[in-house]
C-alpha positions in Angstrom: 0.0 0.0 0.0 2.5 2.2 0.9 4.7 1.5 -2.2 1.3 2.3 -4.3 1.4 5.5 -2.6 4.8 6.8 -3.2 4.4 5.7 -6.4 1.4 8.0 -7.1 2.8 10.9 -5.1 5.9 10.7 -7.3 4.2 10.8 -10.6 2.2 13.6 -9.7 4.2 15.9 -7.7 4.7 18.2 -10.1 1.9 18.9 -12.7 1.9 21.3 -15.2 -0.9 24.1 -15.9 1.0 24.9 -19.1 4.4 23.8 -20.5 6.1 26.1 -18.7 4.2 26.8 -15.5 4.2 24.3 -12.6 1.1 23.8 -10.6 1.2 25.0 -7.1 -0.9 22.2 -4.8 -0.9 24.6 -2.3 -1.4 28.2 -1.6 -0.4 28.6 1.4 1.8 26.8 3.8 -0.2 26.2 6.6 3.2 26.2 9.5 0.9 25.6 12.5 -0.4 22.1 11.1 2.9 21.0 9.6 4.5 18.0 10.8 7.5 19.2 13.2 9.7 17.0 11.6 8.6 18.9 8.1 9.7 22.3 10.0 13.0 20.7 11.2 13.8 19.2 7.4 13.1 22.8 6.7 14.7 24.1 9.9 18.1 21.4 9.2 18.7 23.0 5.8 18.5 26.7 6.5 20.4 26.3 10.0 23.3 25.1 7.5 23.0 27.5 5.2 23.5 29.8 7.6 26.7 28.3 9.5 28.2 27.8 6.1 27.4 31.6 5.4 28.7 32.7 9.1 31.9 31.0 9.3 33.3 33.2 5.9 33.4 35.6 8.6 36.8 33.6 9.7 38.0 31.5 6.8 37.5 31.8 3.4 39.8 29.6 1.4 40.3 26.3 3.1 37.0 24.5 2.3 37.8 21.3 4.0 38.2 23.4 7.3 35.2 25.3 6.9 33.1 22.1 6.0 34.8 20.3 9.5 33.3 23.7 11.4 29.8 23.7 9.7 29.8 19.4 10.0 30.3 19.9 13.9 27.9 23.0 14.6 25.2 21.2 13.0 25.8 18.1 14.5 22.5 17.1 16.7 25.3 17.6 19.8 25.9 21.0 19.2 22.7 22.1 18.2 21.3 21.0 21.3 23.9 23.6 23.3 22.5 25.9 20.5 18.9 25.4 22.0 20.1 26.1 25.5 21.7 29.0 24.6 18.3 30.4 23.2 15.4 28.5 25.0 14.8 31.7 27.5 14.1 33.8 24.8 11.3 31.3 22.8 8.0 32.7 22.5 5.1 31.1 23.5 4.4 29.9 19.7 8.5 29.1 19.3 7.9 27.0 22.4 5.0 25.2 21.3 7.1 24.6 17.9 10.1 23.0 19.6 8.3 21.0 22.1 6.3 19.3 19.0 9.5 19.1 17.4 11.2 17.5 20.1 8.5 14.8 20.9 8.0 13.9 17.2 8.7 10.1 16.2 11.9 9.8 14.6 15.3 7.0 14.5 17.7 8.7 16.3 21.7 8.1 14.4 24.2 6.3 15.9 26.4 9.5 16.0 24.3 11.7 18.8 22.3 10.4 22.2 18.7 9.9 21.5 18.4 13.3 24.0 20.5 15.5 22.1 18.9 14.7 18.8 15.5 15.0 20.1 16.4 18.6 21.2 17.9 19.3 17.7 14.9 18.0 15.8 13.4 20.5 17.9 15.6 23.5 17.9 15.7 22.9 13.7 11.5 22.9 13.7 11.5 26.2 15.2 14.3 27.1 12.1 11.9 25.7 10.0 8.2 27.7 11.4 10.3 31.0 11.4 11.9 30.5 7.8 8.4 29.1 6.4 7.1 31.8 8.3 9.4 34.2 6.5 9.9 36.0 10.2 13.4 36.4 9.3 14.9 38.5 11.7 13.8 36.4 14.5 15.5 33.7 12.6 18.4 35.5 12.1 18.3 36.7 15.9 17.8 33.2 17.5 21.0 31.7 14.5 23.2 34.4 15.7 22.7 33.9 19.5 22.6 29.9 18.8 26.1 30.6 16.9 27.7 33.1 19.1 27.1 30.1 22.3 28.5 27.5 20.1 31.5 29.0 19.2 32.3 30.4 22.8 32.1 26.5 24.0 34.4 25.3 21.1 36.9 27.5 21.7 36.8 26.6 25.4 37.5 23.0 24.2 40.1 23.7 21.9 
């Protein structure tokens, strides 16, 4: 059944109004009912984006050192010190996000504890509302306060 499915959904994702014009299945993207772990694919992508962008700040010709930087901020380990670094500041609706996020089913990797990627998948849904939201200097707020945390506890390692 669920084969049958996927195999529908992937020959009609994208339809076409006219040759050159894709139709839209939805108008708007209702962020409130989305699945958290929707928001956190959402959240994932645009948290490394931004790392990526943030860390030209300090290097900007050795790409194997800047992908070994981004690799470890947005491992679920560090993101979860990201979350602590900014969970005062949630609002109520940021909150609600992340707790949905956190609780959502998911497999865990082998890489983080099932804790710390809990917290991620919910520190990356409340990425995900705010950029789907396009409420993008809260985003850029709660990255750069996320960012500034993380980097003040890996140079304390280091």
């Amino acid at each position: 059944m669920k084969f049958k499915q996927y195999q529908y959904l992937k020959q009609h994702l994208f339809e076409f109004t006219a040759p050159d014009e894709l139709k839209n299945r939805y108008e708007n993207i209702p962020t409130r009912n989305l699945s958290p772990l929707v928001l956190a694919y959402v959240g994932d992508a645009y948290y490394h984006l931004y790392i990526r962008t943030r860390l030209l700040n300090f290097e900007q010709s050795r790409v194997h050192l800047l992908n070994d930087f981004s690799m470890k901020f947005v491992s679920a380990t560090l993101q979860a010190q990201a979350y602590k670094a900014i969970k005062d500041d949630l609002t109520e609706d940021e909150a609600y996000v992340f707790k949905r996020g956190k609780n959502a089913k998911s497999h865990a990797p082998r890489v983080a504890s099932v804790h710390d990627y809990h917290i991620s998948t919910g520190f990356e849904a409340v990425l995900g509302y705010l950029y789907l939201n396009k409420d993008f200097t809260r985003l850029d707020e709660l990255c750069e306060k996320s960012f500034i945390a993380v980097a003040q506890n890996l140079s304390q390692q280091e």
